[in-house]
C-alpha positions in Angstrom: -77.1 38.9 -28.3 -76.3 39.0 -24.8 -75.5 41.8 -22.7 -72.3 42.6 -20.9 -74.2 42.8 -17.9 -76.0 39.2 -18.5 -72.6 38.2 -19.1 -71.4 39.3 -15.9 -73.8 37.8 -13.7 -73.1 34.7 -15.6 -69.0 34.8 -15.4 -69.4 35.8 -11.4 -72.0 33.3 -10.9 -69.4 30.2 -11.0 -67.2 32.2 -8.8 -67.9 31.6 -4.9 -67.9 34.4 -2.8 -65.5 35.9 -0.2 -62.4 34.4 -1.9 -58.9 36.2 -2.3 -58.4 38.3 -5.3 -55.6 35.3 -6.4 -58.0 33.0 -6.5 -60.7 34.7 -8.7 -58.7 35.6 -11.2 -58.2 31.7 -10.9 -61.4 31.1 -11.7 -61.7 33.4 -14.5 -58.3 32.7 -16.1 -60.2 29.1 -16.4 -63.4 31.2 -18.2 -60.6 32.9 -20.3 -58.8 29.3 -21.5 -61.9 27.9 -22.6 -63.9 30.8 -24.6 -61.5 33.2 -24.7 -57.8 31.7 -25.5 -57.3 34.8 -28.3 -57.3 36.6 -25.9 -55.1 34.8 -23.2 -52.4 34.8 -26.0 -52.7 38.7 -26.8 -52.5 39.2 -23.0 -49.2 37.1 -22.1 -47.5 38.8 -25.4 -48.4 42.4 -23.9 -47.3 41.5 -20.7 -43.7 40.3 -21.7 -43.3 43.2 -23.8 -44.6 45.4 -21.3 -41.7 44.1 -18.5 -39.1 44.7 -21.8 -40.2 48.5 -21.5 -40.3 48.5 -17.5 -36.8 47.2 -17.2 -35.5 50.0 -19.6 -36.9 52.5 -17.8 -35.0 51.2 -14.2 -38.0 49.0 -13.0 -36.1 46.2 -10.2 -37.4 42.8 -10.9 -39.7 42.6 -8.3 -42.0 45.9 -9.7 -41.1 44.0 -13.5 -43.2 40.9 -11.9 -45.8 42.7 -10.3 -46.6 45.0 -13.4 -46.5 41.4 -15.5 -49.0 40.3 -13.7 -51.8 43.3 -13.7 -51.1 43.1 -17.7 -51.6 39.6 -18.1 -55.0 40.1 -17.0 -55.9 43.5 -18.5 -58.4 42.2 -20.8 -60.4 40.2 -18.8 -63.3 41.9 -19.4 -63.6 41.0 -22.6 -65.0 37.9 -21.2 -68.1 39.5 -20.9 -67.9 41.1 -24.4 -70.1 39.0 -26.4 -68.8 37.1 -29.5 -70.3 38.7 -32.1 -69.1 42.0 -31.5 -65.4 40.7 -30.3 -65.0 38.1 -33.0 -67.2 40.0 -35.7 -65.1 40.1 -39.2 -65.8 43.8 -40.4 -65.7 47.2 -38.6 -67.9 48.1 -35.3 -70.5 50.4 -35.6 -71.3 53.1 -32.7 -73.5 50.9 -30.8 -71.0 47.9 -31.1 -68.0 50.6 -30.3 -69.4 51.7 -27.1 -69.9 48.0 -26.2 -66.3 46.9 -26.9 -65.0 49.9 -25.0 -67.1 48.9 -22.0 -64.4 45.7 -21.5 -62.1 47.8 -19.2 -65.4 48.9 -16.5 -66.4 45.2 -16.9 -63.1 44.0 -16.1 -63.0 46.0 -12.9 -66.0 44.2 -12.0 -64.6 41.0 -12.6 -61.8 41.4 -10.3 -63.1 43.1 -7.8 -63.4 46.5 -6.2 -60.6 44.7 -3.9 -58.1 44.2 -6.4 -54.7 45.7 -5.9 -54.5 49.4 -7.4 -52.2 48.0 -9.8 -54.3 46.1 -11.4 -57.0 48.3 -11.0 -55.1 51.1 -12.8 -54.1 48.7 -15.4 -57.5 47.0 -16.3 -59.1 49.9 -16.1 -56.9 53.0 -17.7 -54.8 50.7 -20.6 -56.8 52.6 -23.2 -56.2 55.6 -22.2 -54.2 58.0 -24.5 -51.9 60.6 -23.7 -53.1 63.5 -25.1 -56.3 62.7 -23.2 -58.5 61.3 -25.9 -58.8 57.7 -24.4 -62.1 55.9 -22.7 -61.6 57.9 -19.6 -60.0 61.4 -20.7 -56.9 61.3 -18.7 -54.4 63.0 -19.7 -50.3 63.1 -19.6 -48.6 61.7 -16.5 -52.4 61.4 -14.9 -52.6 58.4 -16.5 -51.0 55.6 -14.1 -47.5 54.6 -15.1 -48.8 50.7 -15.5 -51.2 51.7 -17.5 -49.1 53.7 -20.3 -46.6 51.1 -20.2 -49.5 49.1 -21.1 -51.1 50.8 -23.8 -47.9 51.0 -26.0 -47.6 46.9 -25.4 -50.8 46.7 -25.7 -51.0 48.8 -29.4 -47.9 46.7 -30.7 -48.7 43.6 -30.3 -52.6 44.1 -31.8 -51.7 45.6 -34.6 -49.2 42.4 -35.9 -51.3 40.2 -34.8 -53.7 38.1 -37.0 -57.4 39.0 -36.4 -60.8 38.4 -37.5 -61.4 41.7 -39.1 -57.9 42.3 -40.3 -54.8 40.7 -41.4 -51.2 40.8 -39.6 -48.9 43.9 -39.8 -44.8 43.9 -40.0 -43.4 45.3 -37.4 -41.7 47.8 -39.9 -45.2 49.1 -40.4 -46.5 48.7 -36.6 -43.4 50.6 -35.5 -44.4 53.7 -38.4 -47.7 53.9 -37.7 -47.3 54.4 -33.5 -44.8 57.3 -34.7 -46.8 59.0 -37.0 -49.5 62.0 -36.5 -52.6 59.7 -37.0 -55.6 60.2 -35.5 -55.7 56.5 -34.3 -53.1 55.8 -32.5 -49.9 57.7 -33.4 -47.3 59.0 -31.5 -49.8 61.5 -29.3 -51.6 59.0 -27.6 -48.4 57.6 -25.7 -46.2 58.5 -23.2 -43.3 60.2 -25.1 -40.7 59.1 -23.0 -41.9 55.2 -22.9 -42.3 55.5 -26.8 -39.1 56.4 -27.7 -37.8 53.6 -25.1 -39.9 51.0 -26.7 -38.7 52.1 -30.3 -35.3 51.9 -29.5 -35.8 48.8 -27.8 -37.4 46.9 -30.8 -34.8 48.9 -33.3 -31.8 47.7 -31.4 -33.3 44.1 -32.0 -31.0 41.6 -33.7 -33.6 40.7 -36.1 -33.7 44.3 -37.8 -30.5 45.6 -39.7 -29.8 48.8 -39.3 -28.1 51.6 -41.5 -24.4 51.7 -41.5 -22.8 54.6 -39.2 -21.8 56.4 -42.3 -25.3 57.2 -43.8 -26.5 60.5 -44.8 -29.3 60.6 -42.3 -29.7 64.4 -43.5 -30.5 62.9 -47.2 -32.9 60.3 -45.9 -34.6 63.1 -43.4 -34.9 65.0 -46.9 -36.1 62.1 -49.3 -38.9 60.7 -46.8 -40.0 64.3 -46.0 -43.4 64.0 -43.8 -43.5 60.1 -43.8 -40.9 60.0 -41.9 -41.5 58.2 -39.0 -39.0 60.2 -36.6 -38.8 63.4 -38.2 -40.6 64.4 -34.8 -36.8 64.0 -33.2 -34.3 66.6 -32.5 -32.3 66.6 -35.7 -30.5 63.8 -38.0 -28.0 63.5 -35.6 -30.1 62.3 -32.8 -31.9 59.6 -35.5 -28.8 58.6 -36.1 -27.3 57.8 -32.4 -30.8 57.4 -30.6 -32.8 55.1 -33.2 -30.2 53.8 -35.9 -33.5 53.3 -38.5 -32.9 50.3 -40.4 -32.8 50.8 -44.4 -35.0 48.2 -45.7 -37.9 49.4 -43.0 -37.7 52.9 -44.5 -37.6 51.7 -48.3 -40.7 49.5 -47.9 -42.7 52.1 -45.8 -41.9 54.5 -48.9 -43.2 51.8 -51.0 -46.2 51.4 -48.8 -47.6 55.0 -47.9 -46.8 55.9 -51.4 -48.2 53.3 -53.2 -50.7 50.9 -51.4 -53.1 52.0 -48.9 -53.4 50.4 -45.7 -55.8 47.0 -45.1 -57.7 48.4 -42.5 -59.1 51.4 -40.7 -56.8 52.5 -37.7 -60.5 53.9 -36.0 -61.5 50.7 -36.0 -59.0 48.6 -34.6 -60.1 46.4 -31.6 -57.9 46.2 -28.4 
């Protein structure tokens, strides 16, 4: 197996030296479309969802466009990843773990020192976690603004998608899991402020249905008990107007957490 170092040399080796910043990425983007194009896809999902969450936080169009950008290309270091650890179909071990997580220093290398700090912060800081337990230890509002809004994109659109080493998620069950006290990535490793925007963003979607004004949100708060997903809000009364949970979500995450366990290990999740 090669190194990610080897791998490095190799990538930057097609690339000529002295060019703008615009036109390596270029040059890797073509590196990405031919053995990477997974990962192309994940990338121009997270960016669109990550401009959703930067308009609803007041974001003009032109910061919306920049911070697009730096996400489309916060994985490129996982050209330099090699394919058997990226595309292997079971859980990492330590060794393999400490590789994977080497993609964000390897994508600095990539696209150079030079690289606007934009997306330097975002290559390099999108797995960081709030409470301060991400590849770099930053902590709270240390961690670069780009780079949170990034991490909750990022963490959504990963766990629904298909992958080797795991099967697709709802987005009833994505949307649970990110609010719930798990060691993996629950509600503590994000921003609190972007996560509640990004929930209410994806709740107030025309796809979900939501409960009808009138429902007891005090019973529901009272049958789900600590699987509830929000119970980490205010009171029943701030469910109610701030989130509007849809019915069928909650009924099938009962049915879910109670009765099936999940397909796959949150600690080992790839990103």
């Amino acid at each position: 197996m090669s190194s990610v170092s080897d791998n490095i040399k190799a990538i930057l080796s097609g690339i000529p030296l002295g060019i703008s910043v615009e036109k390596r990425i270029e040059r890797l983007a073509g590196v990405e479309a031919v053995d990477r194009g997974f990962v192309a896809k994940h990338a121009i999902s997270v960016a669109n969802t990550a401009s959703e969450i930067a308009r609803s936080i007041g974001m003009n169009e032109r910061e919306v466009d920049d911070l697009a950008y730096a996400v489309r290309w916060h994985d490129l270091g996982k050209l330099a990843i090699p394919d058997e650890i990226l595309r292997k179909p079971a859980r990492l071990d330590d060794d393999e773990s400490a590789i994977m997580k080497s993609h964000t220093e390897a994508g600095l290398v990539l696209i150079d020192g030079c690289a606007p700090g934009l997306l330097r912060d975002v290559v390099l800081y999108h797995h960081e976690r709030y409470d301060g337990n991400g590849y770099n230890g930053l902590k709270g509002e240390k961690i670069p603004l780009p780079a949170r809004i990034t991490a909750i994109a990022d963490v959504h659109d990963a766990l629904m998608e298909n992958r080797d080493y795991k099967n697709p998620l709802t987005e009833e069950c994505t949307l649970e899991l990110m609010t719930r006290d798990n060691p993996g990535f629950g509600r503590y490793a994000f921003d609190p402020f972007l996560l509640r925007k990004f929930i209410s963003l994806r709740l107030d979607d025309a796809e979900l249905r939501f409960l009808p004004h009138d429902f007891d949100y005090d019973r529901l708060a009272e049958l789900i008990g600590d699987i509830h997903p929000y119970l980490w809000l205010d009171s029943a009364e701030h469910l109610r107007e701030t989130l509007r949970i849809e019915l069928k979500y909650v009924r099938e995450t009962l049915d879910m957490y109670r009765e099936r366990p999940l397909e796959f290990s949150p600690a080992g999740m790839r990103m």
